[in-house]
C-alpha positions as CSV (number, residue, x, y, z in Angstrom):
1,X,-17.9,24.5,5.0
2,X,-18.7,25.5,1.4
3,X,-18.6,28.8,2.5
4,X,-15.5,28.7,3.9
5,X,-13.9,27.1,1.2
6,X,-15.7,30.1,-1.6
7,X,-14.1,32.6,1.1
8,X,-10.3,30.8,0.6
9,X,-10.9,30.9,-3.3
10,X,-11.7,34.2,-3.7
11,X,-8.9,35.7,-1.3
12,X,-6.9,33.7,-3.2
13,X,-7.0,35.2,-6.3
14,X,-7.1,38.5,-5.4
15,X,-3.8,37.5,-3.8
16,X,-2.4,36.1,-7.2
17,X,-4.1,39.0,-8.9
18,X,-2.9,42.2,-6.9
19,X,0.5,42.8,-8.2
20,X,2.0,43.5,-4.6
21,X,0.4,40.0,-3.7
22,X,1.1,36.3,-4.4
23,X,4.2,36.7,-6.8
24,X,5.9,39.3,-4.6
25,X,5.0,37.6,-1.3
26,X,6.8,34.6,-2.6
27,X,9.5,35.2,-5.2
28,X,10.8,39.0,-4.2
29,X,12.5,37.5,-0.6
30,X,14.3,35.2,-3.2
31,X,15.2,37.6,-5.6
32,X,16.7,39.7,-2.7
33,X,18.5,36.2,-1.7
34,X,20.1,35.9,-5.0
35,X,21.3,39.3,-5.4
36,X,22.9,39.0,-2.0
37,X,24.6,36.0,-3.3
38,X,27.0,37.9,-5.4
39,X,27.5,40.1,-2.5
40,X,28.4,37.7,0.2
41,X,28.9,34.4,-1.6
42,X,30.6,33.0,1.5
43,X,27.6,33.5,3.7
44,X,28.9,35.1,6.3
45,X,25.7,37.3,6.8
46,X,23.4,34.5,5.3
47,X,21.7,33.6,8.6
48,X,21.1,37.2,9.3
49,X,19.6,38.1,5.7
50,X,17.7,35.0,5.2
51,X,16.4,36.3,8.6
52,X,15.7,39.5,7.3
53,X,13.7,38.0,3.9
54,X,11.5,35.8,6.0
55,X,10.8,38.7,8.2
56,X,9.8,40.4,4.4
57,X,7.8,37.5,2.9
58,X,5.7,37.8,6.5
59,X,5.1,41.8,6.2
60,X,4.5,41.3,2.5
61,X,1.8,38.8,3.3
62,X,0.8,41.4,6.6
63,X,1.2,44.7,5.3
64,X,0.8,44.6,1.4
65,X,-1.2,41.2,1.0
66,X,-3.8,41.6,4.0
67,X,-4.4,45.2,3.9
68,X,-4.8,45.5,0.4
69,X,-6.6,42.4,0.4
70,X,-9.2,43.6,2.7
71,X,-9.4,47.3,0.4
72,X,-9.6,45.4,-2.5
73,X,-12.8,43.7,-1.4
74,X,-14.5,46.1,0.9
75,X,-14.3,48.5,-2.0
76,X,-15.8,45.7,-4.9
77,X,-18.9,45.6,-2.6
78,X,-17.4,41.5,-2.4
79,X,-18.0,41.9,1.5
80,X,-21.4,43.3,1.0
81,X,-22.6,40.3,-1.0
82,X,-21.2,38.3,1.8
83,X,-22.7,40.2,4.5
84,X,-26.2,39.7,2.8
85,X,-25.8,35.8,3.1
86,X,-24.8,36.3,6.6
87,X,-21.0,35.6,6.3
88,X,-19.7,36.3,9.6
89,X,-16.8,38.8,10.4
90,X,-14.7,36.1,11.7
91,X,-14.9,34.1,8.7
92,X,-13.3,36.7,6.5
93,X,-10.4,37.2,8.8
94,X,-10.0,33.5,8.8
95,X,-9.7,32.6,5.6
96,X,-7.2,35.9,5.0
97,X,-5.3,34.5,7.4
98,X,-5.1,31.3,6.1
99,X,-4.2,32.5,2.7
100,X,-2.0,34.6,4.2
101,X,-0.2,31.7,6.2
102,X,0.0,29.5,3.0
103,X,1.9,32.0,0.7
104,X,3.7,33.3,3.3
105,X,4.9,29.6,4.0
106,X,5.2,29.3,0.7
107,X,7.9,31.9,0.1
108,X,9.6,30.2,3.4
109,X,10.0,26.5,1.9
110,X,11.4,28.5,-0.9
111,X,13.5,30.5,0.8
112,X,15.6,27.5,2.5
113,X,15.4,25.3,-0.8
114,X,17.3,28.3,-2.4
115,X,19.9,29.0,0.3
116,X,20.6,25.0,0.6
117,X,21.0,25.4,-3.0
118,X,23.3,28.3,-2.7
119,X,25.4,27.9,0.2
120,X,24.4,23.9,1.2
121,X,22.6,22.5,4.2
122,X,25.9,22.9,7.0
123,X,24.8,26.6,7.5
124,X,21.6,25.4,9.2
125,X,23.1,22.4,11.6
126,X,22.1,24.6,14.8
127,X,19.0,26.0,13.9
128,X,16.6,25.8,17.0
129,X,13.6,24.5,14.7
130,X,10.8,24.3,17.4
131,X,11.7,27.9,18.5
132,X,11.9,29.0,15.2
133,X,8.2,27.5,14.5
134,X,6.6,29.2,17.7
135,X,8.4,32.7,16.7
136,X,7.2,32.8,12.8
137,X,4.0,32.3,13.6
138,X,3.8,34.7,16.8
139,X,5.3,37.0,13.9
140,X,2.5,36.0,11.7
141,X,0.0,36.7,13.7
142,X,1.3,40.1,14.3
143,X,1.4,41.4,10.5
144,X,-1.8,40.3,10.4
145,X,-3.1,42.1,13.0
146,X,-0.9,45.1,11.6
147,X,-2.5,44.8,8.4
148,X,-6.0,44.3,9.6
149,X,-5.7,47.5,11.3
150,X,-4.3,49.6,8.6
151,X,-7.7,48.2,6.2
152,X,-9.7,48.5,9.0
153,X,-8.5,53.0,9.8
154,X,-8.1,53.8,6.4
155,X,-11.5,53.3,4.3
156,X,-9.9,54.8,0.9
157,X,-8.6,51.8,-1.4
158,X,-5.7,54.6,-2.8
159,X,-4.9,56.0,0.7
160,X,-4.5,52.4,1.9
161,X,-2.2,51.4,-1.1
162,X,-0.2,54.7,0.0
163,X,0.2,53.9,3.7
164,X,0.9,50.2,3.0
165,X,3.6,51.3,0.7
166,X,4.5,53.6,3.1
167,X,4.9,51.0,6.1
168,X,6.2,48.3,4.1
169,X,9.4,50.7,2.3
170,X,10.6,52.3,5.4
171,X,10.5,48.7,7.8
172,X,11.9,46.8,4.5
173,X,14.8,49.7,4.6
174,X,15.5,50.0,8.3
175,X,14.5,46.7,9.9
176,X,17.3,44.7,8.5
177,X,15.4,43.1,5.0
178,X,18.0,45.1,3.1
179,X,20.4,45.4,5.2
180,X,21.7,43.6,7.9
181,X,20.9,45.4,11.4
182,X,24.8,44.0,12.6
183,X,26.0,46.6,10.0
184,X,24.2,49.5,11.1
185,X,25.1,52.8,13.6
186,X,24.7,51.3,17.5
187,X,22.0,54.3,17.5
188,X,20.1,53.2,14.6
189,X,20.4,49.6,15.8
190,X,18.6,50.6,19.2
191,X,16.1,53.6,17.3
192,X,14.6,50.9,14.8
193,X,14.2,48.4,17.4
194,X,10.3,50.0,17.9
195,X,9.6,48.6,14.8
196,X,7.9,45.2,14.5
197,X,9.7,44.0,12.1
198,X,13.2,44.5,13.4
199,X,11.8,42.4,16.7
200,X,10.8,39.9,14.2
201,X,14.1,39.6,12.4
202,X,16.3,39.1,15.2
203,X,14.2,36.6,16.8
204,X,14.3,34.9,13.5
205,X,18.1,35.0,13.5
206,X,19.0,33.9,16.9
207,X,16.7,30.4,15.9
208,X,18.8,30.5,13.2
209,X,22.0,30.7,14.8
210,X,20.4,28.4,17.1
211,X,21.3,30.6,20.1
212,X,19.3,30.2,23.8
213,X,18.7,33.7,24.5
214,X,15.2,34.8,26.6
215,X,12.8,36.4,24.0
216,X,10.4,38.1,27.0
217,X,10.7,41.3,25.2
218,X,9.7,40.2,22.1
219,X,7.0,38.0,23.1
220,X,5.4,40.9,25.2
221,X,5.6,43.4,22.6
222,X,4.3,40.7,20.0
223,X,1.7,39.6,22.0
224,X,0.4,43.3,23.1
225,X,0.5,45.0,19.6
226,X,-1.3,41.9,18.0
227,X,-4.1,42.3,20.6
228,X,-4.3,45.8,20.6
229,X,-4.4,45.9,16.3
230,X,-6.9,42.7,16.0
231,X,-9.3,45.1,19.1
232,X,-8.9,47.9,17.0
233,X,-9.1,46.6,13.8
234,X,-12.3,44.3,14.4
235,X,-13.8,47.5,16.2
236,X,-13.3,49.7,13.1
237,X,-13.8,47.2,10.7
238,X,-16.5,48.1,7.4
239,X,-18.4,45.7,5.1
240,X,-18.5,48.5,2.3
241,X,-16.6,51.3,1.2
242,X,-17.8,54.7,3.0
C-alpha cells in the first residue's frame, strides 16, 4: 500500500508539473467553453461542444498527460529506481491511470459547473446519466491505452512530445473539440469517423441529448483498439530510456 500511494504522488506532480499536464487537462476544455459562449450564447450547439471538450479533457489526460507522463519518467531513470525495489509493471499503469481518471474527472465536474453556470441546468433535463457514465469511462480506458502505446513505440522523450502533439492537434481539429462535427462537409463527417476521438464525441453527445441509439459500433471499435494498444503497449514497454 505505501508503494502505491508514493506511485500516485509522484505521477501526480509530474502531472501538475508538465505544462501540457494538470492545468491543461482541466482548465483548457473550459477555456474553449467560454470562448464558445460568445459564439453561441443561446446554446444551440452546447450539448455538442461540451461533448466535444469532454472528449478533449479525456485525450489530454490520454494523449498528452499519459504519454508524456510515462517519457517523463522512463527518461529520469524514476522507473529504474522503481524497478530495483521490484515495483511491478502493473502498478505503474495503475496509478497513471488513476491520476489520469482523477484530473480527467476533474476537468468534467468543472465542465458542467461552468455550462450550468452559463446556460443553467434545463439544457441537461434528458441527459442519459448511466449511459453517459459507462461511455466516459469505456473512452477513458481507450486514451489510455492510446497513450500507453505511443510511450511504450517511441523511446525518445522529444520524439514522443512531437508525436503527442501531433495526435492530439489534428483529433482536437477534426474530431469535433473545435468544431462541431454537425457543421462539417458529409465527407469529412464520414472520413474522421476513424478517429477515436470522433467515436468518443458522438457517443458523448447522444447521452447528452439523452437519445436511445445502439452504440455496437462504438463499443467494438472501443473495445478492440483498447486491447490491441494495452497488448502492444505492455509488450513494448521499457523501464529506462534506450
Amino acid at each position: 500500500m505505501r508503494k502505491n500511494i508514493e506511485l500516485l504522488k509522484c505521477d501526480l506532480k509530474i502531472f501538475v508539473r508538465e505544462p501540457m499536464g494538470a492545468a491543461f487537462i482541466i482548465f483548457f476544455p473550459a477555456i474553449m467553453m467560454i470562448v464558445n459562449f460568445f459564439v453561441d450564447s443561446q446554446g444551440k450547439y452546447l450539448l455538442e461542444m461540451m461533448a466535444g471538450t469532454i472528449g478533449l479533457s479525456i485525450m489530454s489526460s490520454g494523449i498528452m498527460g499519459v504519454a508524456i507522463v510515462i517519457g517523463i519518467n522512463r527518461e529520469t531513470n524514476i522507473y529504474k529506481r522503481y524497478q530495483i525495489s521490484n515495483i511491478k509493471g502493473y502498478m505503474l499503469f495503475l496509478s497513471i491511470f488513476i491520476v489520469q481518471m482523477f484530473l480527467t474527472t476533474t476537468s468534467v465536474i468543472l465542465q458542467f459547473l461552468l455550462a450550468i453556470t452559463l446556460y443553467g441546468n434545463g439544457k441537461f433535463s434528458n441527459i442519459n446519466i448511466f449511459g453517459f457514465v459507462i461511455d466516459y469511462l469505456i473512452s477513458i480506458t481507450l486514451l489510455f491505452s492510446i497513450g500507453l502505446f505511443l510511450s511504450s513505440v517511441v523511446k525518445s522523450l522529444k520524439n514522443l512530445h512531437g508525436i503527442a502533439s501531433l495526435f492530439f492537434t489534428v483529433m482536437m481539429l477534426l474530431c469535433g473539440s473545435a468544431i462541431p462535427i454537425s457543421k462539417m462537409p458529409n465527407f469529412m463527417q464520414k472520413a474522421v469517423m476513424i478517429l477515436p476521438l470522433s467515436q468518443i464525441n458522438i457517443s458523448l453527445y447522444q447521452d447528452l441529448k439523452g437519445l436511445c441509439i445502439n452504440k455496437f459500433i462504438f463499443y467494438i471499435y472501443a473495445i478492440f483498439f483498447s486491447i490491441l494498444c494495452l497488448g502492444l503497449g505492455i509488450k513494448h514497454f521499457k523501464w529506462e530510456a534506450v
